[in-house]
BAFI-3210 file (N, C-alpha, C; in Angstrom, 3 decimals, decimal comma, padded with zeros to 6 digits):
// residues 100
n [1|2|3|4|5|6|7|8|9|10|11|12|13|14|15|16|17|18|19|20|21|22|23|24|25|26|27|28|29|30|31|32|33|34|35|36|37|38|39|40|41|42|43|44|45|46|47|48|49|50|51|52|53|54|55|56|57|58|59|60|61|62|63|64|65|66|67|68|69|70|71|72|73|74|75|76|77|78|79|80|81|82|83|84|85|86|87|88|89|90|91|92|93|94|95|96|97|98|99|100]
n.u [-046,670|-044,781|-043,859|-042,024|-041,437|-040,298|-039,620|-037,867|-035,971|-034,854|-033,238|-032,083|-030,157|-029,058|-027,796|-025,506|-024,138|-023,221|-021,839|-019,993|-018,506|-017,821|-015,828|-014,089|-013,238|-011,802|-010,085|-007,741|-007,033|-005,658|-007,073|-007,180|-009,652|-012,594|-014,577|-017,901|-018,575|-016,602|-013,547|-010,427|-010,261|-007,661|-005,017|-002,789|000,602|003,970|007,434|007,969|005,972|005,953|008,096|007,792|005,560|007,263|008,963|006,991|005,977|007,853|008,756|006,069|006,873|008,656|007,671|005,638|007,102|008,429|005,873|005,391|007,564|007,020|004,570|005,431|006,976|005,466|003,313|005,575|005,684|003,004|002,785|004,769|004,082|001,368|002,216|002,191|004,550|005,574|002,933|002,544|004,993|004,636|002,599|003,333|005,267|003,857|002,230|004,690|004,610|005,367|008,116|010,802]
n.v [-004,389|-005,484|-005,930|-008,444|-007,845|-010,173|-009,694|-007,076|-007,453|-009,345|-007,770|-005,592|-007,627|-008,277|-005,437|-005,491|-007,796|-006,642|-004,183|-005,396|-006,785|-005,237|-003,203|-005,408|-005,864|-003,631|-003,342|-005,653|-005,023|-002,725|000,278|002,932|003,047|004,207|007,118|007,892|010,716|010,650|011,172|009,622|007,180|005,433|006,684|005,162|005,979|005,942|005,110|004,000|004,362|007,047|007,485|006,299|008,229|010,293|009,474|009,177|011,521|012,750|011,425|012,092|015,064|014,861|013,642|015,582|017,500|016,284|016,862|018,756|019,870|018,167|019,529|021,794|021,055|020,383|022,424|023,821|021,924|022,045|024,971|024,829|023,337|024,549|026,628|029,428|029,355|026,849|024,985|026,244|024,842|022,714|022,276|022,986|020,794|018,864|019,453|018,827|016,280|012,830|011,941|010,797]
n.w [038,796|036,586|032,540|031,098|027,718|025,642|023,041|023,259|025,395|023,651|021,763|023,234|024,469|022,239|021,601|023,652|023,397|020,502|021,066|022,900|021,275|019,142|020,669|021,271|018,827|018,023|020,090|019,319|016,816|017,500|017,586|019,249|022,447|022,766|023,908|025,156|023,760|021,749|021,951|022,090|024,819|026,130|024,880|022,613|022,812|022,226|021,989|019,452|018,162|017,858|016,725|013,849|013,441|012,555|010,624|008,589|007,872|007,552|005,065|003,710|003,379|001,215|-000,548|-001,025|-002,107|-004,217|-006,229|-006,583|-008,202|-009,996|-010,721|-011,687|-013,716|-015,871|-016,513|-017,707|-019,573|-021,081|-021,514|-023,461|-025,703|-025,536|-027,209|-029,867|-031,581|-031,833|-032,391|-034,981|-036,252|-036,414|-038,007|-040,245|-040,806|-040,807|-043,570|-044,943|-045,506|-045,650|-043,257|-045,369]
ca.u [-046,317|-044,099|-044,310|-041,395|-041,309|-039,863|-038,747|-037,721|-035,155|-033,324|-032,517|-031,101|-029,111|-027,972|-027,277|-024,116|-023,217|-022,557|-020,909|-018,856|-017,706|-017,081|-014,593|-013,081|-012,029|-010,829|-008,443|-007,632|-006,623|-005,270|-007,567|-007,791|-010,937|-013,383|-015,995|-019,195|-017,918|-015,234|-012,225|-009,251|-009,907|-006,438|-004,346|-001,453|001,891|005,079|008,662|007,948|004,869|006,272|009,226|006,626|004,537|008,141|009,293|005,797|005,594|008,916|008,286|005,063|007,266|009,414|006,529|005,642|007,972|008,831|005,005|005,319|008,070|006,161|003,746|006,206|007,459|003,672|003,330|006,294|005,669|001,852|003,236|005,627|002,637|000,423|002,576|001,675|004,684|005,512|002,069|003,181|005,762|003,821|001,127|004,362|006,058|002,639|002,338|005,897|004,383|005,503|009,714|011,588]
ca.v [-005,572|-005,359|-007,334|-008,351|-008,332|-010,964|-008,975|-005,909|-007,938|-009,897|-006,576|-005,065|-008,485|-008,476|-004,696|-005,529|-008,017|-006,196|-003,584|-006,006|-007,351|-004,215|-003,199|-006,580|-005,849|-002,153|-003,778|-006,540|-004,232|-001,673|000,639|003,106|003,132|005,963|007,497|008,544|012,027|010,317|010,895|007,973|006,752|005,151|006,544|004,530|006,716|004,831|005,381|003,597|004,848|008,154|007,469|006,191|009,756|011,564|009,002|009,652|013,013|013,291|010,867|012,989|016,252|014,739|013,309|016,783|018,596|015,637|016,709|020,402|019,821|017,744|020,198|023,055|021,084|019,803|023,521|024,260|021,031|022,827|026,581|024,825|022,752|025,439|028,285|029,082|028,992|025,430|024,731|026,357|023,814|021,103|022,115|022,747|019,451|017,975|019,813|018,692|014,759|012,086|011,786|009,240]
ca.w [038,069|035,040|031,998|030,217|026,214|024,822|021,330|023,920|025,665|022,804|021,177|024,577|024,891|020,918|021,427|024,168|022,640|019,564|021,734|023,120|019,644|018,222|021,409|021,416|017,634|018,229|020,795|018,648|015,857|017,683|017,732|020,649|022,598|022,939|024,848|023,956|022,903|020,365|022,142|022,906|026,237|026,223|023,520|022,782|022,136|022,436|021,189|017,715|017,338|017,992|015,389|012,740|012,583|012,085|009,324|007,406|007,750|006,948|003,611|003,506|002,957|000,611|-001,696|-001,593|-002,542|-006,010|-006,603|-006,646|-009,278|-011,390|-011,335|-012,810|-015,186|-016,710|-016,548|-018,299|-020,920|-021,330|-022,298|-024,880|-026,758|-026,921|-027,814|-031,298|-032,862|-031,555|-033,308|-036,841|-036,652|-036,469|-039,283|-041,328|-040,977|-040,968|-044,772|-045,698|-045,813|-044,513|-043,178|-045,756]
c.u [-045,817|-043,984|-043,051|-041,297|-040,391|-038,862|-037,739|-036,173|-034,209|-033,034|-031,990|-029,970|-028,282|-027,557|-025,925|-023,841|-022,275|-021,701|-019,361|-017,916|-016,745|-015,992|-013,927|-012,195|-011,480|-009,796|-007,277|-006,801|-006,108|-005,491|-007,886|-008,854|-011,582|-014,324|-016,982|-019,315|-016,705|-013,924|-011,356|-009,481|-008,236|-005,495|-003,544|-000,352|002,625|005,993|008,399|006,461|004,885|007,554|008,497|006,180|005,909|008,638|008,150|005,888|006,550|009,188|007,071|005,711|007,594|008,320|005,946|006,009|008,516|006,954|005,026|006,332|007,779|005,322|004,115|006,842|006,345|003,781|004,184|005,808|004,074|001,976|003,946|004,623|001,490|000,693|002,075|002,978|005,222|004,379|002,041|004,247|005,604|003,019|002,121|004,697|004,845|002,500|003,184|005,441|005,064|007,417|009,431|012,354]
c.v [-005,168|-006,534|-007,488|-008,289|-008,886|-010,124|-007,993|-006,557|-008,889|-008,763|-005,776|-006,348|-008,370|-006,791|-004,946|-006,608|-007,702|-005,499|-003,972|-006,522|-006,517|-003,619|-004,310|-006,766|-004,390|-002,731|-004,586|-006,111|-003,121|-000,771|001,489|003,320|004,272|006,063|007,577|009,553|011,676|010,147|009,575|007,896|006,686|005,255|006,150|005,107|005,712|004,985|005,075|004,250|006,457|008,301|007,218|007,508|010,310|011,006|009,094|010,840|013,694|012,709|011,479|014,375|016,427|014,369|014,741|017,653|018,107|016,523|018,109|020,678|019,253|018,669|021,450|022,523|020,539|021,103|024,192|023,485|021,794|024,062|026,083|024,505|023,617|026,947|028,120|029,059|027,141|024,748|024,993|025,721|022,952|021,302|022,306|021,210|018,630|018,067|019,120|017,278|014,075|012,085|010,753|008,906]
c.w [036,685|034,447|031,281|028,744|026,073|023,402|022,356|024,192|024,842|022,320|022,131|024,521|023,169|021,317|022,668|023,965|021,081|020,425|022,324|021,991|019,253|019,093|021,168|019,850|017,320|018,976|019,948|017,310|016,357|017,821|018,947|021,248|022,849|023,423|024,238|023,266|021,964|021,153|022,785|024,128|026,784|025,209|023,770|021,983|022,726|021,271|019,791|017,100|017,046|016,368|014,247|012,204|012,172|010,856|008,199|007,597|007,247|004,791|002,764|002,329|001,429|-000,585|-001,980|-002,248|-004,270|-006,488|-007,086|-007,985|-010,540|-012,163|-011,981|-014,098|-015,971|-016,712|-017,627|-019,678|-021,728|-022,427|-023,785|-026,087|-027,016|-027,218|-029,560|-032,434|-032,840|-032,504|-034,930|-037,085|-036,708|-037,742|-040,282|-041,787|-041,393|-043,047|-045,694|-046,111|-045,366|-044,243|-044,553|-045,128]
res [x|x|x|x|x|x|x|x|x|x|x|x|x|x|x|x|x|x|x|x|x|x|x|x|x|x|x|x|x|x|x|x|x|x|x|x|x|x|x|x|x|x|x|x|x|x|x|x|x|x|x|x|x|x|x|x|x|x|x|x|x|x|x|x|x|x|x|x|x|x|x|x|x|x|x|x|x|x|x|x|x|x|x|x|x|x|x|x|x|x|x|x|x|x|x|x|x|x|x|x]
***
C-alpha cells in the first residue's frame, strides 16, 4: 500500500509544468531545443540565417580592424604627451602667462 503526499505531488505537477513553459518559450523565441547534455536537438540553419553569421562576422572583422587603429594612434597620441620635451613646452608657455 502506497501513500500519496499531498506536498510530494504538487511539486512533481508544478515541476512539468514549468518544463513545459520554459520549452514553449524557447520555441516561441527561437531558441533551439536541447537535451539533457546541452546540445540543439533541432538546430535551425537556413539560408538567412546562414547569410546573417557571414554579414556579422564580416562587420565583426571590420570593427576590428577600425579598433586596432584607434589603438595605434592613442598609442601614438600617448608617446607625444609624455615625451619630455613636448612637456618643456608646456611648463614654458605655461611660464610665459596668459596668451593676449
Amino acid at each position: 500500500m502506497s501513500v500519496l503526499v499531498p506536498g510530494a505531488t504538487i511539486v512533481a505537477v508544478l515541476g512539468v509544468v514549468g518544463w513545459i513553459v520554459t520549452t514553449w518559450l524557447r520555441v516561441k523565441h527561437g531558441y533551439p531545443l536541447e537535451n539533457s547534455w546541452g546540445k540543439a536537438v533541432y538546430p535551425r540553419t537556413s539560408d538567412e540565417t546562414m547569410e546573417r553569421v557571414k554579414l556579422l562576422s564580416g562587420e565583426n572583422a571590420q570593427l576590428r580592424a577600425e579598433l586596432s587603429a584607434i589603438k595605434e594612434r592613442l598609442a601614438t597620441v600617448e608617446r607625444i604627451v609624455t615625451d619630455s620635451s613636448f612637456r618643456l613646452d608646456q611648463e614654458i608657455n605655461a611660464l610665459r602667462g596668459p596668451a593676449n
